[in-house]
N, C-alpha and C positions, 0 to 999 in steps of 0.2 A: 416123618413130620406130616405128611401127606394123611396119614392113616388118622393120627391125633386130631385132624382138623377133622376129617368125618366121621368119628368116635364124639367129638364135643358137638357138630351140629345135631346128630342122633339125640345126642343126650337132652340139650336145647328143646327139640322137637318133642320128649318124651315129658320134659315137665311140663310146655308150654299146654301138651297134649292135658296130661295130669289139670294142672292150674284150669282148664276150659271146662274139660268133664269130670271133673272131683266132685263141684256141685251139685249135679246133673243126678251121680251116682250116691251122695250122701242122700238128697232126698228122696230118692229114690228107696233106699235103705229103709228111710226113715217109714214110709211109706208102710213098711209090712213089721214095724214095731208097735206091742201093744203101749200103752199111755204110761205104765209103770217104767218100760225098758228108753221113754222118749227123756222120763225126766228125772230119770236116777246116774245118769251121767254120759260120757263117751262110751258109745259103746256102737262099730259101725261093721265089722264083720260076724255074717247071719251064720247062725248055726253053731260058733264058736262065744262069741260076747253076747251075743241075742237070737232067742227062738221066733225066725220070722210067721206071721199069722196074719189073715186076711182080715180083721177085725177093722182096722182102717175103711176098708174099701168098701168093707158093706156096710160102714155106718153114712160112709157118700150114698149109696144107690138104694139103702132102704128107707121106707118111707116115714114121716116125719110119725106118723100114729104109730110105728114102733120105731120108735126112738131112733131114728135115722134124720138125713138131710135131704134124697132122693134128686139129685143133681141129675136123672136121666129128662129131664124136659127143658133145664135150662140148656143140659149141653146140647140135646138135640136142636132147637133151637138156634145156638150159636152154633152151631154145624151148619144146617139151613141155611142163616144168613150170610155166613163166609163163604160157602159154596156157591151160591145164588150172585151173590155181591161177585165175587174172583171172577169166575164165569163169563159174566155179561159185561165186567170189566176190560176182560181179556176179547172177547168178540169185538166190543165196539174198539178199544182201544188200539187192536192192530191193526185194525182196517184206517182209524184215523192216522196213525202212524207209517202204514203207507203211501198214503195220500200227502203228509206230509214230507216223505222223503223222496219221492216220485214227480210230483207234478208242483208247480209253483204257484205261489200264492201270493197275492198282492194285493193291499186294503188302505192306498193313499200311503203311507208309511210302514204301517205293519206289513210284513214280511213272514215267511213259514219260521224265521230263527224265534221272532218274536210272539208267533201262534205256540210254538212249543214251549217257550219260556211262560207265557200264559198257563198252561197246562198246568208246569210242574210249580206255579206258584202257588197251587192251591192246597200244595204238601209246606209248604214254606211258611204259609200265615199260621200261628199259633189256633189249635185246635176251640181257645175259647173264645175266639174272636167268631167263629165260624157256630157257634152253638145259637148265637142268639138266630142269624138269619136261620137255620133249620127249625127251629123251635117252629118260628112264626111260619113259615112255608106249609112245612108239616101238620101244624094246626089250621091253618085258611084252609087245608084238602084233606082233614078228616084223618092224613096218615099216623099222629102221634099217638103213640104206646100201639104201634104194629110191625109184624116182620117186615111188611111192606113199606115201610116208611124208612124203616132201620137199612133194608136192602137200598133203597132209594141212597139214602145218606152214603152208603159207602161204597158204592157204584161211583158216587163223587169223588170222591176222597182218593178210591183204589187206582181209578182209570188214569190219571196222570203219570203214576208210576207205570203202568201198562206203554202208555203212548212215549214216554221219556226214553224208557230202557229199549225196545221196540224200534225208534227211532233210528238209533245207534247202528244196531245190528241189519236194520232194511238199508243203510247206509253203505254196509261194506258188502251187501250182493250188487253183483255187476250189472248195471242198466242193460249191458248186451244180455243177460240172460231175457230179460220183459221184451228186450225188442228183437229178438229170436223166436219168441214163444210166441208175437203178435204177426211177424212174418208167417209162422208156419200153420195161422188161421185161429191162432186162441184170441179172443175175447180179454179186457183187461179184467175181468175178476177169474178168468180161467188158468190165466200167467199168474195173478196173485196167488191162486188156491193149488194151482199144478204146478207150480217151477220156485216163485218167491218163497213164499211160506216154508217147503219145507229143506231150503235151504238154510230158514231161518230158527232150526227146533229147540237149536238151545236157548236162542234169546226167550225164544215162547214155555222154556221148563223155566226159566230165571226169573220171570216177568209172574208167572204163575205161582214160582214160590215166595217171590216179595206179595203179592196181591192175599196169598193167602197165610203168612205171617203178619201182615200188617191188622188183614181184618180179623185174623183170630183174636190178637194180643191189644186190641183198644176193647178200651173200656167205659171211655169220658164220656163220647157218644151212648151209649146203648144208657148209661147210667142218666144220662142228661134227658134221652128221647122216649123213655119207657119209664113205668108205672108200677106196672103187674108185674108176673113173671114170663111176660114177653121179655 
């Protein structure tokens, strides 16, 4: 009986697996089929149902004057600005998130629960609510239709998730580790940088891959803040 039950969760796990990455792997597929093999029916194992061919891929990266799309400056671009943006998200972010979880804060009623609930409110308000004030900021300083603007924008956006998840994880390192490391002569950004931190590496790979999924995969922003082919 014993056997059967982990014979069915295998199996559970193998669709569950199937149903996540079938997609993932059919466009994939799709990907290195000429235009005749996409619309003459099912056809998704290469080499047997269809002759796989690069023809796809270099009508992305050749340029528009031979008859291409030449996608290599938008993507660089959105490269840029998700790296730039994750980046500076992630520096200021943990630093505010230690400060948060570390020392206390107090402003008449507001409180660090209600400093952080601030933060990640700014992932919670709908995204169009939030386009008009950039519009206008963006425009009063020159930054609309630049990487510099677009970075600006989602520096906002990214850092809350930075400081949210960040939060968490600085929360379950032991205060005696900071006040160990300030006994034995470290400075509080030396405890931060030498003991906290990199007790803390998963939170900072987890924090890092939300900040650079989020900013890869929006669109409304750069669509809303840009012009050209910035």
């Amino acid at each position: 009986m014993r056997s059967f039950y982990i014979t069915l969760k295998y199996l559970a796990i193998a669709l569950w697996t199937a149903f996540v990455v079938g997609p993932f792997l059919w466009a994939l597929s799709t990907s290195f089929k000429d235009f005749s093999s996409v619309t003459s029916g099912a056809k998704y194992i290469p080499w047997l149902q269809f002759k796989p061919t690069l023809e796809g891929w270099n009508v992305l990266w050749r340029t528009p004057a031979r008859g291409g799309v030449d996608i290599a400056e938008p993507f660089m671009n959105s490269l840029m600005v998700t790296t730039l943006a994750s980046a500076i998200s992630i520096a200021l972010g943990t630093l505010a998130a230690y400060a948060l979880s570390r020392y206390t804060f107090k402003f008449g009623f507001v409180k660090n629960n209600d400093i952080t609930f601030f933060f990640i409110s700014q992932r919670i308000m709908p995204p169009v609510v939030l386009s008009i004030p950039f519009f206008i900021m963006l425009s009063k300083f020159g930054l609309l239709d630049t990487i510099a603007g677009l970075v600006t924008v989602y520096i906002v956006l990214l850092m809350p998730i930075a400081v949210w998840i960040m939060v968490d994880f600085f929360n379950k390192v032991p205060r005696e580790l900071d006040e160990t490391a300030l006994i034995d002569g470290c400075n509080p950004f030396q405890a931060f940088f030498q003991v906290v931190l990199p007790n803390s590496i998963p939170g900072l790979v987890v924090a890092t891959m939300f900040c650079l999924i989020f900013g890869w995969t929006d669109f409304f922003f750069s669509f809303i803040l840009t012009f050209t082919e910035v």
